[in-house]
CHARMM internal coordinates of N, CA and C (Angstrom, degrees):
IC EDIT
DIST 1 N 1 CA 1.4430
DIST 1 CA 1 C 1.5253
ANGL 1 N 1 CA 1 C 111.50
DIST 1 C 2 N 1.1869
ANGL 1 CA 1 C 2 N 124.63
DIHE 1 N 1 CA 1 C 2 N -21.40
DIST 2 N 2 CA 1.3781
ANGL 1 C 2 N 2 CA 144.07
DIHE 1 CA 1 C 2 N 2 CA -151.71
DIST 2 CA 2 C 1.6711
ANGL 2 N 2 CA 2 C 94.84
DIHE 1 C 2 N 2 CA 2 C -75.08
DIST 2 C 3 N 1.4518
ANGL 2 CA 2 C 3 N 84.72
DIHE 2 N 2 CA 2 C 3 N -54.92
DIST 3 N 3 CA 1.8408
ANGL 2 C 3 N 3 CA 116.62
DIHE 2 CA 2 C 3 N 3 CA -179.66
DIST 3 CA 3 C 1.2297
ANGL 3 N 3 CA 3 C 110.03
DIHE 2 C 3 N 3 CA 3 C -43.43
DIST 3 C 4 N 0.8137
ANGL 3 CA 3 C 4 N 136.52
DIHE 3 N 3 CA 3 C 4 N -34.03
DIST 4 N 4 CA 1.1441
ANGL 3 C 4 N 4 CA 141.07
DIHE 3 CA 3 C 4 N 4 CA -137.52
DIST 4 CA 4 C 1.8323
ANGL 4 N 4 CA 4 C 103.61
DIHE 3 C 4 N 4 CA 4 C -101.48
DIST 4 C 5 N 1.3460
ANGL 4 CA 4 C 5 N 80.50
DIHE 4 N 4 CA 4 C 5 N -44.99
DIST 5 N 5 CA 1.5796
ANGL 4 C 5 N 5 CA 79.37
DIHE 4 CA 4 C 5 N 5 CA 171.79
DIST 5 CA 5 C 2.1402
ANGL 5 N 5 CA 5 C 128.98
DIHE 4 C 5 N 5 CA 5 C -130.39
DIST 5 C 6 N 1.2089
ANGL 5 CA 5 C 6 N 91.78
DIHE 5 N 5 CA 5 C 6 N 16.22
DIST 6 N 6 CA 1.2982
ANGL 5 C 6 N 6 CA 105.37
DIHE 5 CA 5 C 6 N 6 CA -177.17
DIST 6 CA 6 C 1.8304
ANGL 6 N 6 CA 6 C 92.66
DIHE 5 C 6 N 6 CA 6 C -154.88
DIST 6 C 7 N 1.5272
ANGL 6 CA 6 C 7 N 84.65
DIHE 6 N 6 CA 6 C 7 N 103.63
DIST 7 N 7 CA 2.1136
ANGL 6 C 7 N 7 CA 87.71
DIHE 6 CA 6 C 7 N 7 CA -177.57
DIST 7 CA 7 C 1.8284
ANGL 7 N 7 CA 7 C 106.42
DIHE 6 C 7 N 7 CA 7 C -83.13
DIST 7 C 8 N 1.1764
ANGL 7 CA 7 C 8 N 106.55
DIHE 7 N 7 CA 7 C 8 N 146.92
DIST 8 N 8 CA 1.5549
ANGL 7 C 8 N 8 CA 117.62
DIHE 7 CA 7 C 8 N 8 CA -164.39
DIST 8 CA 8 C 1.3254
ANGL 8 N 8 CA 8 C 114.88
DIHE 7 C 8 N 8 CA 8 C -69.06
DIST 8 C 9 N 1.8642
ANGL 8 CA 8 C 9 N 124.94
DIHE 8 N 8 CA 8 C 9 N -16.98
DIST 9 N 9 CA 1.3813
ANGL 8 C 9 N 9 CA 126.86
DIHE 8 CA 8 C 9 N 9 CA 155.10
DIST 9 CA 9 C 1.2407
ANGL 9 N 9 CA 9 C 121.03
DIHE 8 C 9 N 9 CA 9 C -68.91
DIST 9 C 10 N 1.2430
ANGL 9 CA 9 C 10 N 123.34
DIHE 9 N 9 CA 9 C 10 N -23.04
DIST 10 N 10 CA 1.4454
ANGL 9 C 10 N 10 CA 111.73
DIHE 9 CA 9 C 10 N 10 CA 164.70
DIST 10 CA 10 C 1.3991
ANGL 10 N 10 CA 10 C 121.78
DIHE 9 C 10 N 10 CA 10 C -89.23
DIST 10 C 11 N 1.3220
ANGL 10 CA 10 C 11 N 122.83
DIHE 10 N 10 CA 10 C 11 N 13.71
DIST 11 N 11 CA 1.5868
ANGL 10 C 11 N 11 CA 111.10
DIHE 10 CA 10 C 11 N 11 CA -170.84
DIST 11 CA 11 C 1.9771
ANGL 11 N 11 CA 11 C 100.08
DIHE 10 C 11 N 11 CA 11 C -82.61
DIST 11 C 12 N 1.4206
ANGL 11 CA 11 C 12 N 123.80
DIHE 11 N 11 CA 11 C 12 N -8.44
DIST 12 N 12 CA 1.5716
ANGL 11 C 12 N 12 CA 104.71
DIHE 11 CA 11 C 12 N 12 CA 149.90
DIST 12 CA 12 C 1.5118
ANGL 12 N 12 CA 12 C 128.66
DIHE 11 C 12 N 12 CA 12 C -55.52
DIST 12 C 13 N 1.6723
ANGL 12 CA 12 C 13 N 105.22
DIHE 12 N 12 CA 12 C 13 N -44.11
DIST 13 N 13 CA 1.2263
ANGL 12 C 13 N 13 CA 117.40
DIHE 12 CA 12 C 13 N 13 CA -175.58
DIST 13 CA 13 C 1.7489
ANGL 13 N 13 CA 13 C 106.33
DIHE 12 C 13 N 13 CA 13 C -60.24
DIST 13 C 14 N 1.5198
ANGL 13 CA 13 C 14 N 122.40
DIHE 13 N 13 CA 13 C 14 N -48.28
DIST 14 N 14 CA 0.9308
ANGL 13 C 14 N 14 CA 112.92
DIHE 13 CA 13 C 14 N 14 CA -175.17
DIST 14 CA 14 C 1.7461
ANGL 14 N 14 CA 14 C 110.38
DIHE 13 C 14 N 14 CA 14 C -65.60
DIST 14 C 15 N 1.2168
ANGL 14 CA 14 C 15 N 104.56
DIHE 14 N 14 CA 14 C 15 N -43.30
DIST 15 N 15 CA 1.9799
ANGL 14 C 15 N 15 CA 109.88
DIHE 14 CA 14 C 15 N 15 CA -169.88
DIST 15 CA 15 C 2.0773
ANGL 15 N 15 CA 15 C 90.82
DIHE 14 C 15 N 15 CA 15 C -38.19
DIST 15 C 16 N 1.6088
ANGL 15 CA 15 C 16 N 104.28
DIHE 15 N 15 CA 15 C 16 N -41.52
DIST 16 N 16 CA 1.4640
ANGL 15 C 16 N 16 CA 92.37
DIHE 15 CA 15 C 16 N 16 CA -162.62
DIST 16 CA 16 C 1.5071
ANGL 16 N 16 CA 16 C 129.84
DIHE 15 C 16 N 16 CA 16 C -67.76
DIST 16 C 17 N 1.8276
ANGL 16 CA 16 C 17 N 88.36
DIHE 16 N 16 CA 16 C 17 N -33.89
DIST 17 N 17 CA 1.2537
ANGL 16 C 17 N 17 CA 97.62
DIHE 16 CA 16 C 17 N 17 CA 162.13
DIST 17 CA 17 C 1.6545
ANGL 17 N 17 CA 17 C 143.43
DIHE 16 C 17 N 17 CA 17 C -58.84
DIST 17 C 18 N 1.4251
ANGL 17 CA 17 C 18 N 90.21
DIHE 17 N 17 CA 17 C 18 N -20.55
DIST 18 N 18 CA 1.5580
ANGL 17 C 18 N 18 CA 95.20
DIHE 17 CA 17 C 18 N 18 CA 170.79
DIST 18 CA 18 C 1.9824
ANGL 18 N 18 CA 18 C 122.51
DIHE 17 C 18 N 18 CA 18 C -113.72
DIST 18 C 19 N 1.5997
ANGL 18 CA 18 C 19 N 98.18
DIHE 18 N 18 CA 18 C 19 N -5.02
DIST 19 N 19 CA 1.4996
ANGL 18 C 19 N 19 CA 99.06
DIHE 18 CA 18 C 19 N 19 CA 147.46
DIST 19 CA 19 C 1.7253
ANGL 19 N 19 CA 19 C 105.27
DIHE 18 C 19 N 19 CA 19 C -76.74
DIST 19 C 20 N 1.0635
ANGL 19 CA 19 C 20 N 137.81
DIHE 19 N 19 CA 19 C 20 N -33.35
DIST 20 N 20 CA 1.4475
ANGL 19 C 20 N 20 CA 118.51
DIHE 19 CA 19 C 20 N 20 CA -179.81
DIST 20 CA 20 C 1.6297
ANGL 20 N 20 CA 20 C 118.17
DIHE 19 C 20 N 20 CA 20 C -85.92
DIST 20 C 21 N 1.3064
ANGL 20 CA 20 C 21 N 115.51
DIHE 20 N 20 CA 20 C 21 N -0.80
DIST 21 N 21 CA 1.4121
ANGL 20 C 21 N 21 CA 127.36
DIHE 20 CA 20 C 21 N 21 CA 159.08
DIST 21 CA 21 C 1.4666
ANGL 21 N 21 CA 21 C 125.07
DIHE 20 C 21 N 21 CA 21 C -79.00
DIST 21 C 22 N 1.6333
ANGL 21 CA 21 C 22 N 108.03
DIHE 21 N 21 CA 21 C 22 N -18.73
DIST 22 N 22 CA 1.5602
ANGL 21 C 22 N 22 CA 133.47
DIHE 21 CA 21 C 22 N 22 CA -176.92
DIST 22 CA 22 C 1.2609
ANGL 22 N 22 CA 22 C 104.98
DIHE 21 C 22 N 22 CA 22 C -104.63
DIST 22 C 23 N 1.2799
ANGL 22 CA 22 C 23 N 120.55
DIHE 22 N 22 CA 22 C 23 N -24.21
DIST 23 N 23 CA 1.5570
ANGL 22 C 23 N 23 CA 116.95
DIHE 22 CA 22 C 23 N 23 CA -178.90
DIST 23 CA 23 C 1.3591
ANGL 23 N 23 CA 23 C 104.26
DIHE 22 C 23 N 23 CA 23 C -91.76
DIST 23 C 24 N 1.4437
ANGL 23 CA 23 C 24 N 136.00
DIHE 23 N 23 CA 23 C 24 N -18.44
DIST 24 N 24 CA 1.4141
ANGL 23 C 24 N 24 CA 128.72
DIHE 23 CA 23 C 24 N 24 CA -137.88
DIST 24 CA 24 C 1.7431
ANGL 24 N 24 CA 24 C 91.60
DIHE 23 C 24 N 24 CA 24 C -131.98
DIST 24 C 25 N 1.3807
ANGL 24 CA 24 C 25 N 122.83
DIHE 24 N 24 CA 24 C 25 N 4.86
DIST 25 N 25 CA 1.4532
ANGL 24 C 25 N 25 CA 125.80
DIHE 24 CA 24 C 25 N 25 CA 176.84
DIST 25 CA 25 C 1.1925
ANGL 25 N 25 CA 25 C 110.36
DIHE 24 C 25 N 25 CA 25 C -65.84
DIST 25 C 26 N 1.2706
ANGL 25 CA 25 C 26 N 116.46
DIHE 25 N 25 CA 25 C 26 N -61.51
DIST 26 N 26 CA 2.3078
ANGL 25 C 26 N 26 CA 120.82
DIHE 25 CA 25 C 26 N 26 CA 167.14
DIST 26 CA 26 C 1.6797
ANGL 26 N 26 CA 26 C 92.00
DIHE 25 C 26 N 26 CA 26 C -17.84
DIST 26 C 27 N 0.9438
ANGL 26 CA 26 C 27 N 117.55
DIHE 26 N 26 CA 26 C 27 N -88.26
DIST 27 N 27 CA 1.3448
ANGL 26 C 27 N 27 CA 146.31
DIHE 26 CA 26 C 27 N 27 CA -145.79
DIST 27 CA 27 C 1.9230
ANGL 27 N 27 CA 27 C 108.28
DIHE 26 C 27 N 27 CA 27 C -47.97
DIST 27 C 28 N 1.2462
ANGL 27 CA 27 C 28 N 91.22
DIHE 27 N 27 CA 27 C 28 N -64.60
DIST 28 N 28 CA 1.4078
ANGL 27 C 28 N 28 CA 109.77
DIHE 27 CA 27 C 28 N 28 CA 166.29
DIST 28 CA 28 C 1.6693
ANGL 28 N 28 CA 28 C 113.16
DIHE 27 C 28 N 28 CA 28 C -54.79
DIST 28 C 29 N 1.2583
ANGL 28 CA 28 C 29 N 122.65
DIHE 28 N 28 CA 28 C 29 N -53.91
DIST 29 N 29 CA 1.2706
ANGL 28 C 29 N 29 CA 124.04
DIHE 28 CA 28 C 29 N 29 CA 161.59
DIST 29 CA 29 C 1.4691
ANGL 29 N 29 CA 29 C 123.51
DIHE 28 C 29 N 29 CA 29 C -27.63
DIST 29 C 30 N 1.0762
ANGL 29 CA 29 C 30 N 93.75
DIHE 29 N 29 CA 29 C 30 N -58.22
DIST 30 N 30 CA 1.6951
ANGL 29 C 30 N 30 CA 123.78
DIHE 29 CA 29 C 30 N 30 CA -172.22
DIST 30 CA 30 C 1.8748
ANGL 30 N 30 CA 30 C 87.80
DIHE 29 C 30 N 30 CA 30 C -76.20
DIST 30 C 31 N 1.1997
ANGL 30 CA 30 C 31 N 148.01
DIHE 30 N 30 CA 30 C 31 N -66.86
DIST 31 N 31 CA 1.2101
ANGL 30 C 31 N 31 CA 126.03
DIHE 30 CA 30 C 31 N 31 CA -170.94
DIST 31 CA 31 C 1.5999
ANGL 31 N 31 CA 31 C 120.33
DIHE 30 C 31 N 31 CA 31 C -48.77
DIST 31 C 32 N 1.8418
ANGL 31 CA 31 C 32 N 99.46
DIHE 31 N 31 CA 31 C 32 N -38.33
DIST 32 N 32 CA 1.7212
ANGL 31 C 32 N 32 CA 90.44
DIHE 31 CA 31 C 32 N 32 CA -162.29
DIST 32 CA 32 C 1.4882
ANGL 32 N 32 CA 32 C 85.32
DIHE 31 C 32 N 32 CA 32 C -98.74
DIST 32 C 33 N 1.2935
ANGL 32 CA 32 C 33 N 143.73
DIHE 32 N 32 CA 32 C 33 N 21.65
DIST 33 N 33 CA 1.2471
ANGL 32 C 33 N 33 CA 119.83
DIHE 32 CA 32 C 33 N 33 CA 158.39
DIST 33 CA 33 C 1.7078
ANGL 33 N 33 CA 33 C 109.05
DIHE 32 C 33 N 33 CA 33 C -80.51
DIST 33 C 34 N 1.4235
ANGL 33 CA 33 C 34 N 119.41
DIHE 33 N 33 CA 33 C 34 N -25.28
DIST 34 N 34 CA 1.1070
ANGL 33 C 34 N 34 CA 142.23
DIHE 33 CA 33 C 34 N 34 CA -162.30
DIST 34 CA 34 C 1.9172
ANGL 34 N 34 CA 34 C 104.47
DIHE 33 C 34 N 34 CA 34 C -77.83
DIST 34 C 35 N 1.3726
ANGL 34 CA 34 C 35 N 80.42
DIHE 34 N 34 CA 34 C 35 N -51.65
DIST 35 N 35 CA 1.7500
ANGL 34 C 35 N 35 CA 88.99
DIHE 34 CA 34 C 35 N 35 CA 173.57
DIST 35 CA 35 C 1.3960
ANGL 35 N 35 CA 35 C 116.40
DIHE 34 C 35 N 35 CA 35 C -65.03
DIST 35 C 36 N 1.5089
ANGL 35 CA 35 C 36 N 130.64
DIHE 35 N 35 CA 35 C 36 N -39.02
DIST 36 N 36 CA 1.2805
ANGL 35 C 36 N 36 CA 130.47
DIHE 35 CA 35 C 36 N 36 CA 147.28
DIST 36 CA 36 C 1.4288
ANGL 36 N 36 CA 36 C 128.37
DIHE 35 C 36 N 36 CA 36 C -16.30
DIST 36 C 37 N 1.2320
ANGL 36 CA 36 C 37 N 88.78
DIHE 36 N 36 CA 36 C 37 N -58.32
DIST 37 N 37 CA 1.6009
ANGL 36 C 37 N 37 CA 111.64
DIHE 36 CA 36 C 37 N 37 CA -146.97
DIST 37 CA 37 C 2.0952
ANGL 37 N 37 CA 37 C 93.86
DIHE 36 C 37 N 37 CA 37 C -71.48
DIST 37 C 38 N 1.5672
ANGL 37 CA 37 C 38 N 97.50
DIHE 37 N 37 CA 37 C 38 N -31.73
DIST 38 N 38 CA 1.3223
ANGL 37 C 38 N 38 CA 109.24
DIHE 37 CA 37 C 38 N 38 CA 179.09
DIST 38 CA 38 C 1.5413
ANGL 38 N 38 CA 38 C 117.40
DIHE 37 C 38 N 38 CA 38 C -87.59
DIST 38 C 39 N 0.9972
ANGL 38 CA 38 C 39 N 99.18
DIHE 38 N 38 CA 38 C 39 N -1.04
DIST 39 N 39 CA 1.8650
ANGL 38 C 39 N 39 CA 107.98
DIHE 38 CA 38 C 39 N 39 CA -166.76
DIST 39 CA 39 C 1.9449
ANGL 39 N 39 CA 39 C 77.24
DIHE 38 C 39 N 39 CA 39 C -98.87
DIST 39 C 40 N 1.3243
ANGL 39 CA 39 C 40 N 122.22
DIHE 39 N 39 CA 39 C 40 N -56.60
DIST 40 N 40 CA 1.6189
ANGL 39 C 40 N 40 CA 132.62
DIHE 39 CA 39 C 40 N 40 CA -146.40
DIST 40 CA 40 C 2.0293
ANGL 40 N 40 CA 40 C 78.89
DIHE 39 C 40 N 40 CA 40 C -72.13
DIST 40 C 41 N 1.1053
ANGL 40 CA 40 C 41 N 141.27
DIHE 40 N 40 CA 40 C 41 N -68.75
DIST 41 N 41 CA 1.4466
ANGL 40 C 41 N 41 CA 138.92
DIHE 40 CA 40 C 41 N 41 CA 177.09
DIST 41 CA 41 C 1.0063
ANGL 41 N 41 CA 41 C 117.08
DIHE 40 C 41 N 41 CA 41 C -41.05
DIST 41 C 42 N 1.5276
ANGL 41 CA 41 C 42 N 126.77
DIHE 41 N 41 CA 41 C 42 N -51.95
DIST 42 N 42 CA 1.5450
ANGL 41 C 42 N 42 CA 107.97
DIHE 41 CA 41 C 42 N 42 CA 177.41
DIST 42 CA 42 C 1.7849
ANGL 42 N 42 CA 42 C 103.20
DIHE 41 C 42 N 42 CA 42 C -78.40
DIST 42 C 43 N 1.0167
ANGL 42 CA 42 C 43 N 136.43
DIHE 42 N 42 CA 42 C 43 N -17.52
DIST 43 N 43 CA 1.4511
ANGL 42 C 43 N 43 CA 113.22
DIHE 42 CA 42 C 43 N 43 CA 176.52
DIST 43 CA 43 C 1.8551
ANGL 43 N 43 CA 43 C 120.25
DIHE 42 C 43 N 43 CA 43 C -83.44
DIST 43 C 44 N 1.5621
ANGL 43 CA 43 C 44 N 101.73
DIHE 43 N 43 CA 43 C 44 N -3.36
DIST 44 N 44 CA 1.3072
ANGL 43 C 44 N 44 CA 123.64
DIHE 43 CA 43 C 44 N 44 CA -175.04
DIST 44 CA 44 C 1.8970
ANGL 44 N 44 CA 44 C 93.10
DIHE 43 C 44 N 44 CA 44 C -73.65
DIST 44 C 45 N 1.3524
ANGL 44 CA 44 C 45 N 109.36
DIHE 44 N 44 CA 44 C 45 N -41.94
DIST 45 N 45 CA 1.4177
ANGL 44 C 45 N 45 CA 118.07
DIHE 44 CA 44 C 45 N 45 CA -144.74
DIST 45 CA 45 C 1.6533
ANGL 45 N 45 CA 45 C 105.44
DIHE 44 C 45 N 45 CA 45 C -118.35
DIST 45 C 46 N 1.3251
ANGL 45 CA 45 C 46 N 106.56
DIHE 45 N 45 CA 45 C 46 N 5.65
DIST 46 N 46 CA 1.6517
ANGL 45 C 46 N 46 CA 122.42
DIHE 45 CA 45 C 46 N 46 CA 173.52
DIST 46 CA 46 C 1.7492
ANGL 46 N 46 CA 46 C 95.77
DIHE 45 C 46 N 46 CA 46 C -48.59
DIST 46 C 47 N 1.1705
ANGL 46 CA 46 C 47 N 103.76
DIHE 46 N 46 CA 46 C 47 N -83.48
DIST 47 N 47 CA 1.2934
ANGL 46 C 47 N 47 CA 127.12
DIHE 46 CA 46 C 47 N 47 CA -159.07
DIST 47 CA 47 C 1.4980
ANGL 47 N 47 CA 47 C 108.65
DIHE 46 C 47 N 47 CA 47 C -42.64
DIST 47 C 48 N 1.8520
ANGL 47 CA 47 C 48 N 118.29
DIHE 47 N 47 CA 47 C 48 N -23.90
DIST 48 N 48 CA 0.6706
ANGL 47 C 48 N 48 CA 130.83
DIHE 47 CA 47 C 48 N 48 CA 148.06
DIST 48 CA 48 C 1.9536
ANGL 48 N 48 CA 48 C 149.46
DIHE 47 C 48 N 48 CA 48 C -40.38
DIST 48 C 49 N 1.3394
ANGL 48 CA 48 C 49 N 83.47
DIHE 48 N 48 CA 48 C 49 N -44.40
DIST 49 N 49 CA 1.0731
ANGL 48 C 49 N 49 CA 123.02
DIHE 48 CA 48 C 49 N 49 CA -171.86
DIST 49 CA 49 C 1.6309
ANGL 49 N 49 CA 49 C 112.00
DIHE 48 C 49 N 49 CA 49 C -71.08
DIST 49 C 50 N 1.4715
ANGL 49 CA 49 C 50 N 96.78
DIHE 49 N 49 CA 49 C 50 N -48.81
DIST 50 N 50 CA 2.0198
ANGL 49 C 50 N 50 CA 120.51
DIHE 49 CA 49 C 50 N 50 CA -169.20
DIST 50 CA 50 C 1.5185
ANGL 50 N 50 CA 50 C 88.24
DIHE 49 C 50 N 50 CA 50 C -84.06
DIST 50 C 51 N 1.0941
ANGL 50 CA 50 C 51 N 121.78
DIHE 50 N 50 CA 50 C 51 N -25.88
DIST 51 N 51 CA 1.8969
ANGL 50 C 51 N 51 CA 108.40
DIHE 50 CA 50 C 51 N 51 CA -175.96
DIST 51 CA 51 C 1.6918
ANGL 51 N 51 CA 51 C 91.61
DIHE 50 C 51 N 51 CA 51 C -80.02
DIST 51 C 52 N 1.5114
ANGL 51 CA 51 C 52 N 115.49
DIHE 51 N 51 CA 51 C 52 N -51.91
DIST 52 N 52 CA 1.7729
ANGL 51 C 52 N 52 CA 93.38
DIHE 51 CA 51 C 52 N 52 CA -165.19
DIST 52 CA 52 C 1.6881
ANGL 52 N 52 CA 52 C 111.72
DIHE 51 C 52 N 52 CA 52 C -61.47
DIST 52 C 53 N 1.5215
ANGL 52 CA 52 C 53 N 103.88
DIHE 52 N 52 CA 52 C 53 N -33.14
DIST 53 N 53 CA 1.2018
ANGL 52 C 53 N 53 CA 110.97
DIHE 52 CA 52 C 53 N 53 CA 179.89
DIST 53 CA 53 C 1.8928
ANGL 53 N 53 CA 53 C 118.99
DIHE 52 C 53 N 53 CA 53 C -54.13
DIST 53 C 54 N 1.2879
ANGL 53 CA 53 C 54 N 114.82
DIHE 53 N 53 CA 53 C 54 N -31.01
DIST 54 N 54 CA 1.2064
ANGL 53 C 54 N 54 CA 126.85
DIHE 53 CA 53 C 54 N 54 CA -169.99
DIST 54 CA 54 C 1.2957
ANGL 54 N 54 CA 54 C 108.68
DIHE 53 C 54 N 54 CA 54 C -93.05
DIST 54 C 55 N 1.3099
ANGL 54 CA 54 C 55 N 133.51
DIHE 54 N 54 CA 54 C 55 N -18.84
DIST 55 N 55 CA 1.2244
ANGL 54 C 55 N 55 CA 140.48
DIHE 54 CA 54 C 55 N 55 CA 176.55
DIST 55 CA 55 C 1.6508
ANGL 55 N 55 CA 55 C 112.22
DIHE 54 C 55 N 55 CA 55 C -97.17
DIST 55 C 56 N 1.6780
ANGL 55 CA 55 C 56 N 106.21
DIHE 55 N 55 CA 55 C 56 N -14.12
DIST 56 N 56 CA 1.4314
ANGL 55 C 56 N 56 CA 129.41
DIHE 55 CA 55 C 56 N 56 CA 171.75
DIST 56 CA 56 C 1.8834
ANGL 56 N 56 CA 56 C 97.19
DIHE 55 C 56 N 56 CA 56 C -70.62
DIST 56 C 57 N 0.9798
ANGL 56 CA 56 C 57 N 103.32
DIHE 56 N 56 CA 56 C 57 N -53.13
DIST 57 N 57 CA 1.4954
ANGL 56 C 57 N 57 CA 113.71
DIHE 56 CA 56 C 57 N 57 CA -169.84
DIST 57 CA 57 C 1.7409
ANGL 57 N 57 CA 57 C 99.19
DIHE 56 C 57 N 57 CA 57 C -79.78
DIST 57 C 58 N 0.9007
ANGL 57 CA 57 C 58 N 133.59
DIHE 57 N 57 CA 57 C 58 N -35.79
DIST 58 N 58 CA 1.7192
ANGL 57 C 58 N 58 CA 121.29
DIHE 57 CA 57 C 58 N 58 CA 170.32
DIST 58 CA 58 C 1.5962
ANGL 58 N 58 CA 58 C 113.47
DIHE 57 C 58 N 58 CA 58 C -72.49
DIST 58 C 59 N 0.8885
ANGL 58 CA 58 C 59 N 125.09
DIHE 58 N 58 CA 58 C 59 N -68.93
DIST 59 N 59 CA 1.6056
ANGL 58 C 59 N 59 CA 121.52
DIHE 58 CA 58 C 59 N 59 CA 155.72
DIST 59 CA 59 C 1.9375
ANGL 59 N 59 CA 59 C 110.39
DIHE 58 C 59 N 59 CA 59 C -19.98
DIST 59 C 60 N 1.3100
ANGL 59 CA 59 C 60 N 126.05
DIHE 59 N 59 CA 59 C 60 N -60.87
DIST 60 N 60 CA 1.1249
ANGL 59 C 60 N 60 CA 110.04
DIHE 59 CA 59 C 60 N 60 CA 156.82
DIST 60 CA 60 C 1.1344
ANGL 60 N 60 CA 60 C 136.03
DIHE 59 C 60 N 60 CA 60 C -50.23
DIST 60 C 61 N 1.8580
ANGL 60 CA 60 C 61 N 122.36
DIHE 60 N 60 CA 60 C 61 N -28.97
DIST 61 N 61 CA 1.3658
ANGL 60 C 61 N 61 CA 115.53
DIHE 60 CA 60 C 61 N 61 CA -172.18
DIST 61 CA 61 C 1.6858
ANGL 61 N 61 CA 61 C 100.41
DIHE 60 C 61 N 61 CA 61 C -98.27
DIST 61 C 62 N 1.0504
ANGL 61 CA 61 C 62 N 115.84
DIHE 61 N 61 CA 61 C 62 N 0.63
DIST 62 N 62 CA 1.6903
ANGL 61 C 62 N 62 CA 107.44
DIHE 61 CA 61 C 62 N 62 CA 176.17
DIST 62 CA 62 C 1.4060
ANGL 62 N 62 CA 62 C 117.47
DIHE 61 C 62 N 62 CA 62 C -128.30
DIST 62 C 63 N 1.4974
ANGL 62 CA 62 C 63 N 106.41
DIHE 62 N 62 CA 62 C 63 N 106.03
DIST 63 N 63 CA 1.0586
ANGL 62 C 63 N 63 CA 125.40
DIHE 62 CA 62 C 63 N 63 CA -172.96
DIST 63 CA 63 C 1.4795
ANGL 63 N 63 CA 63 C 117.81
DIHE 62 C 63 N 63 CA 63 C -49.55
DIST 63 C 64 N 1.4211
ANGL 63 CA 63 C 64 N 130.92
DIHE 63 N 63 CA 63 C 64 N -24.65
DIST 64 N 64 CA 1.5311
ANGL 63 C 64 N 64 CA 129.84
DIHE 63 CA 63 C 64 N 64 CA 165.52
DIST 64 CA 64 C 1.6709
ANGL 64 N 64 CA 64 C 131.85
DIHE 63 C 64 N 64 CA 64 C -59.53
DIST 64 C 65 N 1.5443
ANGL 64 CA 64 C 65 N 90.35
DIHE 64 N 64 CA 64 C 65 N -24.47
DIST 65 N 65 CA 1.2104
ANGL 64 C 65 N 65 CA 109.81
DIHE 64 CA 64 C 65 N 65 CA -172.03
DIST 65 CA 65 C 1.7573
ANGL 65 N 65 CA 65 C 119.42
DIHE 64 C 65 N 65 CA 65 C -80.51
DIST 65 C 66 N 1.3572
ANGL 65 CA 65 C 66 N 104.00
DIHE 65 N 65 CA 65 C 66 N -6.77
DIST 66 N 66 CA 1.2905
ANGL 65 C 66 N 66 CA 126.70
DIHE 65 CA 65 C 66 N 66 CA -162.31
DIST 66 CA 66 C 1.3371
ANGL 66 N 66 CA 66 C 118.43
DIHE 65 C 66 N 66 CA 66 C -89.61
END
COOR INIT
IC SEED 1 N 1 CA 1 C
IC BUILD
């Protein structure tokens, strides 16, 4: 049954693929904790963002301010 769907010349190829899935977890960890960490800051600082932006856009619409 094995055969059928995992052929027996590749089971090196696979062993490697999953020592480099076991070796490369640290790493990966460490990226999407990182990507988090950047996803959690810009949504911290959105709100931030729409006030300079909105006060960007009034300063444009009033000519005194200019």
């Amino acid at each position: 049954m094995i055969g059928e769907y995992a052929h027996w010349d590749l089971w090196p190829a696979y062993g490697c693929v999953i020592l480099v899935w076991i070796v490369t977890s640290p790493f990966r960890d460490v990226i999407l904790a990182y990507i988090l960490q950047v996803w959690l800051f810009i949504g911290m600082n959105r709100s931030k963002c729409y006030e300079c932006a909105a006060l960007y856009r009034g300063v444009l619409r009033d000519s005194e301010q200019r």
